[in-house]
C-alpha positions as CSV (number, residue, x, y, z in Angstrom):
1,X,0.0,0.0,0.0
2,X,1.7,3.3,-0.8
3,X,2.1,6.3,1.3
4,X,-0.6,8.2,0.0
5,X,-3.3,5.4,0.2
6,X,-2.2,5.1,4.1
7,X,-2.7,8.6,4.5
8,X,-6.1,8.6,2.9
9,X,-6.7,5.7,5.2
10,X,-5.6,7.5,8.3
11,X,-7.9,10.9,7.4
12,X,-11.0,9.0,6.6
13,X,-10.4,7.0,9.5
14,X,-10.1,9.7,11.8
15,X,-13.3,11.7,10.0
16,X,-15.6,8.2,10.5
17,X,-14.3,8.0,14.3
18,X,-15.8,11.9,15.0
19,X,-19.0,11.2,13.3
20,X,-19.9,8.2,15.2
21,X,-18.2,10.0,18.4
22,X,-20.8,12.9,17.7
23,X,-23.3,10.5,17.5
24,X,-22.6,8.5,20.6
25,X,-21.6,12.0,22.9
26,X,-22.7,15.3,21.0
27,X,-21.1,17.9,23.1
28,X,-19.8,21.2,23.2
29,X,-16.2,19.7,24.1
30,X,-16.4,17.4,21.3
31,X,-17.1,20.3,18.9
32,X,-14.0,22.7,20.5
33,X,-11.1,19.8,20.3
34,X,-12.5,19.6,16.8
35,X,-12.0,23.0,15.8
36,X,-8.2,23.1,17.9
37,X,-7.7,20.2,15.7
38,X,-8.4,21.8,12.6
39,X,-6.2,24.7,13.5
40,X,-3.3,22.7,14.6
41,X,-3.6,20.9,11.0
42,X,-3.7,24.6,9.6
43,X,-0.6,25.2,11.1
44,X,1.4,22.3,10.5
45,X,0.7,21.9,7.2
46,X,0.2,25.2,5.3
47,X,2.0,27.6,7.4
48,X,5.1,25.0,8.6
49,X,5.1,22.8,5.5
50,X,3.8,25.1,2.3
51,X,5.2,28.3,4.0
52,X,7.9,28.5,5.8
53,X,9.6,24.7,4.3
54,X,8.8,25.2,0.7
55,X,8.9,29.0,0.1
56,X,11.0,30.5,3.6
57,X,8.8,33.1,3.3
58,X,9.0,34.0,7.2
59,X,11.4,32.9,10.1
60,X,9.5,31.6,13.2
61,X,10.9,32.0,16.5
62,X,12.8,29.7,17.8
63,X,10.3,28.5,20.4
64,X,7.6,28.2,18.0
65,X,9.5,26.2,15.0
66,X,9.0,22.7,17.4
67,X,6.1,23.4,18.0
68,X,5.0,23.6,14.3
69,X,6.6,20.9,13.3
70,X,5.1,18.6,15.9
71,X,1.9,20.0,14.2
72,X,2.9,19.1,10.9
73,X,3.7,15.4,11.5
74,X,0.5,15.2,13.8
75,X,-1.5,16.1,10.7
76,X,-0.6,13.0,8.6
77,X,0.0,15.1,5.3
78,X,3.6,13.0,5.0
79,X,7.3,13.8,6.0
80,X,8.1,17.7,5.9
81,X,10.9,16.6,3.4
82,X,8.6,15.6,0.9
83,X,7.0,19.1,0.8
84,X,10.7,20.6,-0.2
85,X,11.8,18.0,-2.9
């Protein structure tokens, strides 16, 4: 199975998992760790990945360039090296 089809695996995976979780517990704290998800995913993989890795088109501090890259390997988009090659 190549990379790709793992990752499409993992995202609809994890998309299934929070509709039956909304289902099963619909609450306001299922609806906020959503939306931090969605904006650690944001900045992992557009602003760490697409714009700082592929274009260096701003220098993070150093305290925040961990902490975006943790973000973009949490989001499953692939190795930050594949977004430079």
């Amino acid at each position: 199975m190549s990379t790709s089809r793992i990752i499409q695996f993992n995202i609809l995976a994890a998309h299934l998992l929070v509709c039956a979780w909304l289902f099963i517990d619909p609450s306001w704290a299922v609806a906020g760790w959503g939306l931090v998800g969605i904006l650690c995913a944001r900045l992992g993989g557009e602003v760490y990945n697409h714009r700082y890795l592929a274009h260096r088109s701003f220098k993070p501090k150093p305290w925040l360039e961990p902490l975006l890259f943790f973000f973009s390997n949490a989001t499953g988009v692939g190795s930050s090296l594949s977004w430079v090659a």
